[in-house]
BAVO-903989 format. One line per 8 residues: number of its first residue (from 0); their letters; for each residue x, y, z of C-alpha. Coordinates in steps of 0.25 Angstrom, whole numbers, plus 5000, padded with zeros to 4 digits. Each point is the difference from the previous one (the first is absolute). Layout:
REM BAVO-903989
NUM> a> X:Y:Z ~ ...
END
This chain:
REM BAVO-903989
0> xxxxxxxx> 5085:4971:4906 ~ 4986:5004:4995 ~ 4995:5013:4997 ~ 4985:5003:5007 ~ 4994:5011:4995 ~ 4988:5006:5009 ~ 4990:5012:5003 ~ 4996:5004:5013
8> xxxxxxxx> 4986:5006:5003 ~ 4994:5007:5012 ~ 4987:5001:4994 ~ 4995:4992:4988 ~ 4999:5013:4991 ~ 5015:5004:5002 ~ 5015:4995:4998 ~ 5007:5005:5011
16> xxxxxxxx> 5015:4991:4996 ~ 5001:4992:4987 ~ 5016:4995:4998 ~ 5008:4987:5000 ~ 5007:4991:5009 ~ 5010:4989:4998 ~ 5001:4990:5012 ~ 5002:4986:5001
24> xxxxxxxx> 4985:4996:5004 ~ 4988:5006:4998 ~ 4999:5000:5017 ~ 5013:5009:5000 ~ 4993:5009:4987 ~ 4988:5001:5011 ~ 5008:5005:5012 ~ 5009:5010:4991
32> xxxxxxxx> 4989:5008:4994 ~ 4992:5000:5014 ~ 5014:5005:5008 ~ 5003:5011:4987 ~ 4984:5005:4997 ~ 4996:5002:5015 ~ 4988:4992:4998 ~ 4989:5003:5009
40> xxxxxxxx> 4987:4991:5002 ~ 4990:4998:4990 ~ 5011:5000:4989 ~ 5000:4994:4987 ~ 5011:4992:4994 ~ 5001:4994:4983 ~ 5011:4994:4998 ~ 5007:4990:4990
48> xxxxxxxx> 5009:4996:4992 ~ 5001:5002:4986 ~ 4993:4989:4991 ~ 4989:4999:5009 ~ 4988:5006:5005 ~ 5002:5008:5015 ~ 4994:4995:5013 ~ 4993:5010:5008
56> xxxxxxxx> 5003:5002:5017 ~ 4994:5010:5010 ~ 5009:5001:5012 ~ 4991:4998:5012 ~ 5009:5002:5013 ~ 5013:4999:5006 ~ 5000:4995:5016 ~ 5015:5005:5000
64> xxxxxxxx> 5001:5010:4990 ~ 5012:4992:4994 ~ 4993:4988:4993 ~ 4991:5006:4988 ~ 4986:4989:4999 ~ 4996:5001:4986 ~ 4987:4994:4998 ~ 4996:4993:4985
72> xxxxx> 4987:5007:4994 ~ 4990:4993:4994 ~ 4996:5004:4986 ~ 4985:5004:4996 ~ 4994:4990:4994
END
């Protein structure tokens, strides 16, 4: 199973939760950091595995509380 590795942000100047998770997607590796880091709107997520550069999320809203919606972040250009 691969290994994400990932840093969670409530504001842009600060790391709130930095760690790793190994699951079988990278859906799954989603899921598991937004159920373990309590995340709250506005959140920002990197994550990736190693090897390659990470991808940038903000979580946006959950309707049910129980499905985490990650949305992609552009990059400046």
């Amino acid at each position: 199973m691969p290994r994400f590795d990932f840093a969670l942000s409530s504001s842009p100047a600060s790391i709130r939760r930095a760690g790793s998770v190994t699951s079988e997607t990278w859906l799954d590796a989603l899921e598991l950091i937004a159920e373990q880091g309590e995340v709250e709107e506005g959140a920002t997520l990197e994550i990736g595995v190693k090897g390659f550069p990470p991808a940038r999320y903000q979580y946006i809203w959950s309707a049910d509380d129980a499905t985490p919606i990650w949305q992609p972040m552009r990059l400046a250009a």
